[in-house]
VOGUMAR-152343 format. One line per 5 residues: number of its first residue (from 1); their letters; for each residue x negated, y, z negated of C-alpha. Coordinates in nm, 2 decimals, padded with zeros to 4 digits. Layout:
% VOGUMAR-152343
NUM) A) X Y Z | ...
//
This chain:
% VOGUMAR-152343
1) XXXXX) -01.54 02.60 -00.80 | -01.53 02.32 -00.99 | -01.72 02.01 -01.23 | -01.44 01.77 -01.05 | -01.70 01.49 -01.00
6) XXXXX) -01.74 01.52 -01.41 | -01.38 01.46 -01.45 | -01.28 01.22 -01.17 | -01.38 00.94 -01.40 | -01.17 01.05 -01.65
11) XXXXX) -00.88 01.14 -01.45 | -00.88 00.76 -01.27 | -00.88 00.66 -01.57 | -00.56 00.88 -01.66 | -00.37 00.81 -01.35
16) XXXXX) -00.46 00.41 -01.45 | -00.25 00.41 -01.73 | 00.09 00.31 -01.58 | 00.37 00.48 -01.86 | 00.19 00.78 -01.74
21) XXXXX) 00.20 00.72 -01.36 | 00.57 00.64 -01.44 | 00.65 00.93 -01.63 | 00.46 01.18 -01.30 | 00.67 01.01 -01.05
26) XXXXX) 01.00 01.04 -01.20 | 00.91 01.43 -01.23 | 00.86 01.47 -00.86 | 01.16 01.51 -00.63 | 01.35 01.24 -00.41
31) XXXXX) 01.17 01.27 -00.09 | 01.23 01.00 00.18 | 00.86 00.93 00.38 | 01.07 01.15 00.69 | 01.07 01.46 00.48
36) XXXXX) 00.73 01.42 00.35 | 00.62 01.37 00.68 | 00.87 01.72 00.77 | 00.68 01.88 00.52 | 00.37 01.78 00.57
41) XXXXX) 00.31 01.79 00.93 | 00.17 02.16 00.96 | -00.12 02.09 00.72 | -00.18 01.76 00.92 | -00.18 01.96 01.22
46) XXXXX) -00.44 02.24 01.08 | -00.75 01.99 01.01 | -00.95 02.37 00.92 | -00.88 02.65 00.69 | -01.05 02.91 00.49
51) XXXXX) -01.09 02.85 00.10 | -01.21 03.21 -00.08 | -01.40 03.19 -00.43 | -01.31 03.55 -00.55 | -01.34 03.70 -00.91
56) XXXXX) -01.57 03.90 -01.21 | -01.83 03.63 -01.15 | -01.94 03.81 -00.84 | -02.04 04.13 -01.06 | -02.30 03.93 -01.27
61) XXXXX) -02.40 03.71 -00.91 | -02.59 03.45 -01.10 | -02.81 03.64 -01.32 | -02.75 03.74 -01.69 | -03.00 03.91 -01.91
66) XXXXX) -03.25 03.92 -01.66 | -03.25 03.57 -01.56 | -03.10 03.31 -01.29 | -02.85 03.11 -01.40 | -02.86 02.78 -01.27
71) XXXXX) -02.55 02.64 -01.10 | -02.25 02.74 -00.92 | -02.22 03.13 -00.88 | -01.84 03.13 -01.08 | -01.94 02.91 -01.35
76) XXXXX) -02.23 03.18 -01.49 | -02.04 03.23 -01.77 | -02.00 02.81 -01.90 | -02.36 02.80 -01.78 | -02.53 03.09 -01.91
81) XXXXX) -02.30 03.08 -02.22 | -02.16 03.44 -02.21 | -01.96 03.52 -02.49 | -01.62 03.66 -02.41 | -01.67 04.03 -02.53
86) XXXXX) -01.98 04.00 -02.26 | -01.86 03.87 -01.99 | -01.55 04.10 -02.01 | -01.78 04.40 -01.97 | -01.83 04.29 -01.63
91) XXXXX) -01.48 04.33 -01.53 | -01.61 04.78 -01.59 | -01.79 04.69 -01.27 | -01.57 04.49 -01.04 | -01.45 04.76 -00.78
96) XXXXX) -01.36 04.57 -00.45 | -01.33 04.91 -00.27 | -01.45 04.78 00.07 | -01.13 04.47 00.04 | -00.98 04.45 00.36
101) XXXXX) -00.80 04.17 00.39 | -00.66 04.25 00.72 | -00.98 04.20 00.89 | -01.05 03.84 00.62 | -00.72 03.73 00.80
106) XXXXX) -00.84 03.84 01.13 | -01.17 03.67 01.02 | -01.03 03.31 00.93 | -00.79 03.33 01.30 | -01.09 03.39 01.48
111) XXXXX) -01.27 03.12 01.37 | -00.98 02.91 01.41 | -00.88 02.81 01.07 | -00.55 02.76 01.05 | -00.46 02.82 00.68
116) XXXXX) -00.60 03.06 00.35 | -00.62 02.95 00.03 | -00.77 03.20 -00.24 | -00.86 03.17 -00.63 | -00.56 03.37 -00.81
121) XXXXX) -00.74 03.27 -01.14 | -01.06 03.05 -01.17 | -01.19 02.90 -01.49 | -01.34 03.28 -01.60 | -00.95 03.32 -01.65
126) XXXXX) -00.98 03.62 -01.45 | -00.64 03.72 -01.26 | -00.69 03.88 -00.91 | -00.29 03.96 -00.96 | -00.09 04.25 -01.24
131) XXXXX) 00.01 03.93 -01.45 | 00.21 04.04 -01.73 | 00.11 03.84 -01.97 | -00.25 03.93 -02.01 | -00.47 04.24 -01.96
136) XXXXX) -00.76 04.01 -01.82 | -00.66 04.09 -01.51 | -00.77 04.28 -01.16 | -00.49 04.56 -01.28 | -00.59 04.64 -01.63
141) XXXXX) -00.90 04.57 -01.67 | -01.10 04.69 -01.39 | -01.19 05.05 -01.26 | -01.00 04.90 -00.87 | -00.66 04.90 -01.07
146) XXXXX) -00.44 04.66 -00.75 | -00.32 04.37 -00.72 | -00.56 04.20 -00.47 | -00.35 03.91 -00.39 | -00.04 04.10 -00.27
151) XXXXX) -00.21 04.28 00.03 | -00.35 03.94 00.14 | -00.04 03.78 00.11 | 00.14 04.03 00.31 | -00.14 04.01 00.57
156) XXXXX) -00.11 03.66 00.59 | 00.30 03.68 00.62 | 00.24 03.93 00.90 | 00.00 03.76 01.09 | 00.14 03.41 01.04
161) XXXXX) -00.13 03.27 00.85 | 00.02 02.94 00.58 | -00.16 03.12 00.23 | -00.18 02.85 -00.05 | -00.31 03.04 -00.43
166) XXXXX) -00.62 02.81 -00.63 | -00.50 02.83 -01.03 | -00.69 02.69 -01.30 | -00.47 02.53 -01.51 | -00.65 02.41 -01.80
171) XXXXX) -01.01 02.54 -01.82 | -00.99 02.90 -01.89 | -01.33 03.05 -02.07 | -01.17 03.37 -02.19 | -00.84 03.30 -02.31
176) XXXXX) -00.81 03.09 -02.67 | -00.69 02.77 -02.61 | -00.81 02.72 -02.29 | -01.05 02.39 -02.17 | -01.41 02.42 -02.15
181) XXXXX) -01.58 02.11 -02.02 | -01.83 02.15 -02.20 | -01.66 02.27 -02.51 | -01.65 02.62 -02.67 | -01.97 02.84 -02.75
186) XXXXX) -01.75 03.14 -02.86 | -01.52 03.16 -03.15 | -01.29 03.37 -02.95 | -01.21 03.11 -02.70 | -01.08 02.87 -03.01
191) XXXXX) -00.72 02.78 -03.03 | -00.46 02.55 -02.94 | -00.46 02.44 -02.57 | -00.04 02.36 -02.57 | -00.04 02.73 -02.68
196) XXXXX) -00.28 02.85 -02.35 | -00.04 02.63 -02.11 | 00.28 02.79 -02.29 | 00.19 03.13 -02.34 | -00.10 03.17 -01.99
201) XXXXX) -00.07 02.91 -01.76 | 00.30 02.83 -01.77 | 00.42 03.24 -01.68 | 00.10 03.25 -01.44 | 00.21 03.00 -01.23
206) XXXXX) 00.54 03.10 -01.22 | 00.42 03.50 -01.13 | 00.19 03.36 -00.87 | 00.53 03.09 -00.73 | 00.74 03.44 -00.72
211) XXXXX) 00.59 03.73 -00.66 | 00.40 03.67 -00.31 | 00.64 03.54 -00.09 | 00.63 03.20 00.11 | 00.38 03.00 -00.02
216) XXXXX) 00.20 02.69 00.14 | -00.01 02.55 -00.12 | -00.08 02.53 -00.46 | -00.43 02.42 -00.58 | -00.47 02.29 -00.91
221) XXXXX) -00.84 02.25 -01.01 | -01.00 02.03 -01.30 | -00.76 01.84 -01.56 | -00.96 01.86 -01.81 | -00.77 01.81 -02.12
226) XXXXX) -00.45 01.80 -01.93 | -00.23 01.48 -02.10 | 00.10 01.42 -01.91 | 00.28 01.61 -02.12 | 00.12 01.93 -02.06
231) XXXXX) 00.08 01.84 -01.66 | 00.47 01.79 -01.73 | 00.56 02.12 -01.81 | 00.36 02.29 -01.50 | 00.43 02.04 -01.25
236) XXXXX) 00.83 02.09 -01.26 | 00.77 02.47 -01.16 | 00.62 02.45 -00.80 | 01.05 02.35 -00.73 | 01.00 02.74 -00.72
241) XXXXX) 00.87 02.73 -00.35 | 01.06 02.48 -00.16 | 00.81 02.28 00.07 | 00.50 02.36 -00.08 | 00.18 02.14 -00.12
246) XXXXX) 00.02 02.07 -00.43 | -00.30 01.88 -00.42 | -00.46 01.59 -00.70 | -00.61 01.79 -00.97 | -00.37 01.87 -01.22
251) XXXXX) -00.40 01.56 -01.41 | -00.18 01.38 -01.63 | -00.08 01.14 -01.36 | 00.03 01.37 -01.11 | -00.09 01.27 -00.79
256) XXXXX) 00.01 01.53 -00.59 | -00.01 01.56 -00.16 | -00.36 01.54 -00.14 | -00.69 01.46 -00.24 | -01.01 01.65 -00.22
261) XXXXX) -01.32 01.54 -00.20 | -01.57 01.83 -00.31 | -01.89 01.87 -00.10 | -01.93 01.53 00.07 | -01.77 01.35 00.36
266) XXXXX) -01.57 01.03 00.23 | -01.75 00.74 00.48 | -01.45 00.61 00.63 | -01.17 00.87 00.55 | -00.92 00.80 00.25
271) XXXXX) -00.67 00.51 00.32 | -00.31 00.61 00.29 | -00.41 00.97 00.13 | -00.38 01.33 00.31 | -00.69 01.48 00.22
276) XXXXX) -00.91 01.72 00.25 | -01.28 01.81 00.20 | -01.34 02.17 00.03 | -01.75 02.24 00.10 | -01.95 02.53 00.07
281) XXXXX) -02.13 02.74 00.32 | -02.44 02.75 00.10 | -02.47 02.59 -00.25 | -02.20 02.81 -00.45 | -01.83 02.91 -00.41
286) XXXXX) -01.86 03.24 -00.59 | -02.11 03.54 -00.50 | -02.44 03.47 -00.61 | -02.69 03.70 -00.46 | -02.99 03.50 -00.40
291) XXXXX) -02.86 03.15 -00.28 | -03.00 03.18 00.05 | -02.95 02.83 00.12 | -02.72 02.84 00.41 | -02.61 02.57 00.61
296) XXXXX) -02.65 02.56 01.00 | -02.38 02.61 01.24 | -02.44 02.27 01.35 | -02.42 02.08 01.06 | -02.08 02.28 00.97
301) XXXXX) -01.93 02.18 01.30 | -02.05 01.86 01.31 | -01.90 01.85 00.96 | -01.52 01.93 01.09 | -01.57 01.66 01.37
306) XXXXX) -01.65 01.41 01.16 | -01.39 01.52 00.88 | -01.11 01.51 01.21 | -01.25 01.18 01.31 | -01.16 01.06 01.01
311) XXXXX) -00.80 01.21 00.93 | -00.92 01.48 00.72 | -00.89 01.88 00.70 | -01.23 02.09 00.64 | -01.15 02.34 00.33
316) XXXXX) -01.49 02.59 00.39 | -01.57 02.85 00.13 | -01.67 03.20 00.16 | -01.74 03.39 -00.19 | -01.70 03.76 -00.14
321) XXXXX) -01.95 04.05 -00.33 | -01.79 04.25 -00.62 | -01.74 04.51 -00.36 | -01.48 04.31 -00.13 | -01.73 04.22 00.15
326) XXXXX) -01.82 03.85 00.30 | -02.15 03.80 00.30 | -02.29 03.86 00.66 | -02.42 03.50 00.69 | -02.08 03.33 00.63
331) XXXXX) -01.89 03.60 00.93 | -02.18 03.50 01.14 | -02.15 03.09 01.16 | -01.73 03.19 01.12 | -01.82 03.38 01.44
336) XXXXX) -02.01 03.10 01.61 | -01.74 02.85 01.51 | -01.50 03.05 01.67 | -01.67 03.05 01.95 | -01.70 02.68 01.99
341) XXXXX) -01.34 02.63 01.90 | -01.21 02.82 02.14 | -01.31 02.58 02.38 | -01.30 02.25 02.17 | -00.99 02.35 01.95
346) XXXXX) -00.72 02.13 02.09 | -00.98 01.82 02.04 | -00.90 01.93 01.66 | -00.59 02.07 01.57 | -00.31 01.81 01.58
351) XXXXX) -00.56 01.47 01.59 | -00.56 01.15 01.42 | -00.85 00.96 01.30 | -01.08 00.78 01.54 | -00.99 00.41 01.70
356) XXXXX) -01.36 00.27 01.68 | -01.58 00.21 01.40 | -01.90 00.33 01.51 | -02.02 00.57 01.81 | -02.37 00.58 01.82
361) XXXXX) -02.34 00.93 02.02 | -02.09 01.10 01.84 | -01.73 01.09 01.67 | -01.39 01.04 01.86 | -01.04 01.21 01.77
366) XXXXX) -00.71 01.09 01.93 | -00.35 01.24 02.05 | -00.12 00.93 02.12 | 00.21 00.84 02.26 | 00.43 00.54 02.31
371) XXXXX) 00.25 00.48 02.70 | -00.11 00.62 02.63 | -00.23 00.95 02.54 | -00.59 01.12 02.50 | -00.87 01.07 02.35
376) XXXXX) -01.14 01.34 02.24 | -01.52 01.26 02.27 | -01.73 01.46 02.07 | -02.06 01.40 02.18 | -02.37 01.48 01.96
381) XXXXX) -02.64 01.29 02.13 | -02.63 01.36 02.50 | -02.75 01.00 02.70 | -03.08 01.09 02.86 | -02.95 00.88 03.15
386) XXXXX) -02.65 01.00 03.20 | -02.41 00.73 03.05 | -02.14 00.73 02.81 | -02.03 00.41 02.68 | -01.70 00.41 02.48
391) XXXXX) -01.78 00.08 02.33 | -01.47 -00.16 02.30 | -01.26 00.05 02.48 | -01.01 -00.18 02.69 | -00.71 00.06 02.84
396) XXXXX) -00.79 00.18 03.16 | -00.91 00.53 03.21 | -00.67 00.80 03.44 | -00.84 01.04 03.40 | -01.19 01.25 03.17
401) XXXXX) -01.29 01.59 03.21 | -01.48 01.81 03.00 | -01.34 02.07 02.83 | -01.58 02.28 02.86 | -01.54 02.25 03.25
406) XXXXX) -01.17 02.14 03.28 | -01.17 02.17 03.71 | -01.41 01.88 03.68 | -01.30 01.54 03.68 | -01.58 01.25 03.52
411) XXXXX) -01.66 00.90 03.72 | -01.50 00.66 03.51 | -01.65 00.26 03.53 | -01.49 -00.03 03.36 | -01.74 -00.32 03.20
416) XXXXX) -01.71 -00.58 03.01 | -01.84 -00.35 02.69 | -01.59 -00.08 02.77 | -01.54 00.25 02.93 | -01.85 00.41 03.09
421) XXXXX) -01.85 00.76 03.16 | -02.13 00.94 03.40 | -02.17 01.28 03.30 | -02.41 01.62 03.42 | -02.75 01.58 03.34
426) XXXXX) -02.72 01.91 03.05 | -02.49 01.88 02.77 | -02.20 02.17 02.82 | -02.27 02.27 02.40 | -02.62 02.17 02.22
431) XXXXX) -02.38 02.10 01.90 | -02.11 01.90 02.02 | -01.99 01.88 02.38 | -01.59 01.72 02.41 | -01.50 01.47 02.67
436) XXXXX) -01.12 01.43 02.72 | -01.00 01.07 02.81 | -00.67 01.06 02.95 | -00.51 00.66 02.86 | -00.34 00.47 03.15
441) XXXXX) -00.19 00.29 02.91 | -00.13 00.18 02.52 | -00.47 00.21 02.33 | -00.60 -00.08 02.29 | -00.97 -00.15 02.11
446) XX) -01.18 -00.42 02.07 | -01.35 -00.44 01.75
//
């Protein structure tokens, strides 16, 4: 993935220096706050999709010469510091014969994610595309020979799936030139970085903006090195695919459609940002084979709860083998959160951040209009005594049900602290169970 907290400093620091926030903004297009809401209102509406963590790395799986590297599967050769001719060799063994990106479509659907987004080249430099401008690519340099990312994208295009490509702009370990954040180890790697973006990154972007189709997104990752003007040259090129969204980490004062907080939960969302949290499954984003460290069902579904409750979309990771195959834990807990979405999805997809500041029981998601709307109770913590209290809650109640049971219809009793709700003695789901609250009326909160 990526060292983004290691760079955040510097980038806020980059985005603070106002000639070059000037110099980003008049690069981006005239857009009224209409059409950015136009444009923007699918991704808003998706709150969940699939991020995929694909490349060479997966070979090696987080051992080198006999011994575990620490870290992040896909950054084995920064950590383990590979030299280039090395880690090349392992490109001999990358053979994704068991890809079928039909069934990682069918996959990501089924849990109900609502968008892809896959590494076309990570920090390794590593191309999973025919780029013509390198042989340090899935086409020429491994035994498979394809381009992995057309198949997906055509999958995707079939199946209506939005498909956004990850490119690392500026760190590139194998190409000379390219950033390290750490800094080189190999001669090989040494050169001149404006050469990399002009010669590597520029024409990779724009093979990656042309060749595949409609494109959703485009996710830049680490700026490390990346001064305005070399952000300047790249930026300019996603005009190639009308509509797309870019997110906040290509540096240089581009600011782009989103932000994304990596592997934590922001406490209170991100005022007057789209954004969206990318996590892991377990503690890597590329194959490594003995991180066993997976996290629960629960806390991954509680974890897109409280990312909805707060405005945000859920970016979760799977890192395929060498071989093309998802490791059997991640389908599992995708299974199981299909399972629970299919009956809890529409307190998702579509929602807006949560009216009250704290809920001792749970999070809350929303779906307003002009004379009332609903509200979505996602309760954790089932009352022993049978009692819901929406604190603060003043509109009157028409109607809550269960979505779990949607003939049923919920007792509804207003106080003085708000809306109490009596519910069955067992909780519906032992994760999260979803009360919908129908408004009789304009929200209205006390806080």
């Amino acid at each position: 993935m990526s060292r983004w907290f290691q760079w955040s400093v510097v980038y806020g620091l980059l985005i603070a220096v106002l000639p070059c926030v000037a110099h980003a903004q008049e690069a981006k297009p005239a857009e009224t706050p209409e059409q950015r809401d136009a444009r923007m209102s699918w991704w808003r509406d998706a709150r969940f999709g699939m991020f995929i963590h694909w490349g060479v790395y997966s070979v090696p799986a987080g051992t080198y010469n006999g011994k575990q590297i620490d870290g992040i599967g896909e950054w084995i050769m920064h950590n383990g510091k590979i030299p280039v001719s090395e880690y090349r060799a392992y490109a001999k063994q990358f053979n994704p014969v068991k890809y079928d990106p039909e069934a990682w479509v069918k996959m990501a659907q089924d849990a109900g994610m609502k968008y892809i987004v896959i590494t076309s080249k990570h920090h390794d430099g590593f191309a999973l595309f025919d780029s013509k401008v390198t042989e340090w690519d899935v086409v020429d340099a491994t035994p498979y020979g394809k381009d992995l990312l057309k198949p997906l994208a055509d999958a995707c295009h079939k199946h209506g799936m939005p498909l956004g490509f990850y490119y690392s702009q500026a760190q590139d370990w194998n190409h000379p030139g390219g950033a390290a954040a750490q800094g080189h180890w190999d001669p090989a790697q040494d050169g001149s970085m404006d050469e990399y973006i002009k010669n590597i990154a520029v024409p990779q972007v724009e093979e990656i903006l042309s060749n595949y189709g409609k494109l959703a997104i485009l996710w830049w990752d680490t700026p490390k090195d990346m001064t305005p003007e070399r952000a300047s040259v790249l930026f300019p090129l996603t005009s190639m695919q009308p509509g797309i969204i870019t997110n906040n980490r290509l540096g240089g004062g581009y600011e782009g459609d989103t932000d994304t907080p990596e592997q934590h939960i922001p406490d209170t969302g991100i005022e007057g940002r789209d954004w969206e949290v990318c996590m892991t499954m377990n503690d890597t984003w590329g194959f490594k084979s003995y991180d066993d460290n997976w996290k629960s069902t629960e806390t991954l579904i509680r974890n897109l709860v409280d990312i909805a409750s707060k405005g945000g979309n859920y970016l979760l990771n799977v890192g395929p083998t060498s071989e093309g195959l998802i490791p059997d834990p991640s389908i599992q807990r995708l299974k199981e959160i299909g399972a629970w979405m299919k009956v809890n999805g529409e307190a998702i997809y579509g929602t807006t951040a949560s009216p009250f500041t704290n809920l001792p029981w749970g999070r809350c998601t929303k779906k307003l209009t002009a004379d009332g709307g609903r509200l979505y109770l996602h309760v954790f913590t089932w009352p022993a005594d049978g009692k819901l209290l929406v604190p603060g809650l003043k509109t009157a109640v028409s109607k809550a049900t269960l979505l779990a049971a949607p003939g049923t219809t919920l007792t509804v009793e207003t106080t003085p602290q708000g809306a109490l709700i009596s519910l069955p003695s067992a909780a519906p789901d032992g994760i999260s169970s979803t009360i919908a609250v129908d408004l009789a009326g304009p929200l209205q909160v006390a806080q």
